[in-house]
N, C-alpha and C positions, 0 to 999 in steps of 0.2 A: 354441636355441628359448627364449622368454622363458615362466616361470614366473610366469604371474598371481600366484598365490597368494604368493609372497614379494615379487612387487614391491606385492602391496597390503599389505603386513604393513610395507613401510619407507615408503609411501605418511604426510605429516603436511599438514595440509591449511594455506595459509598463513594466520598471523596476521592478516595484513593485510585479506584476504578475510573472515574471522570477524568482523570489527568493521566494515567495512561493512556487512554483511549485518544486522549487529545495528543500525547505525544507520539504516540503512531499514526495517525493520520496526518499529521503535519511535517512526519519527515520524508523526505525524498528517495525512495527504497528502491535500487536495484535490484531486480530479479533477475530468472535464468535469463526469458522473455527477453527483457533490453538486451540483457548481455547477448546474448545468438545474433537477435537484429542490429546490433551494432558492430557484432563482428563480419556479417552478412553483408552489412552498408558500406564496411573501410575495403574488402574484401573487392567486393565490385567497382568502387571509387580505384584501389588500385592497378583492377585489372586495365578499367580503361582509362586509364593515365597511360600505361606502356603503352597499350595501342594506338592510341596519341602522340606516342614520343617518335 
């Protein structure tokens, strides 16, 4: 019978996997999200600039 508790005691989680994980969380990721709301944002900043002008 397998003993959880000592196979999670020899349990090391791999390197490789840690610095992925660190390089996706650390980088600055565009999604659809931004992209709509900041076409949504320049969208309304320009309508009312004309109606301004």
């Amino acid at each position: 019978m397998i003993n959880f508790e000592e196979e999670l005691k020899k349990f090391h989680p791999s390197p490789e996997v840690e610095d992925i994980t660190d390089t996706i969380y650390n980088q600055d990721m565009t999604d659809l999200a931004d992209l709509l709301v900041k076409l949504v944002k320049e969208e309304k900043e320009e309508r009312e600039s004309e109606a301004n002008a």
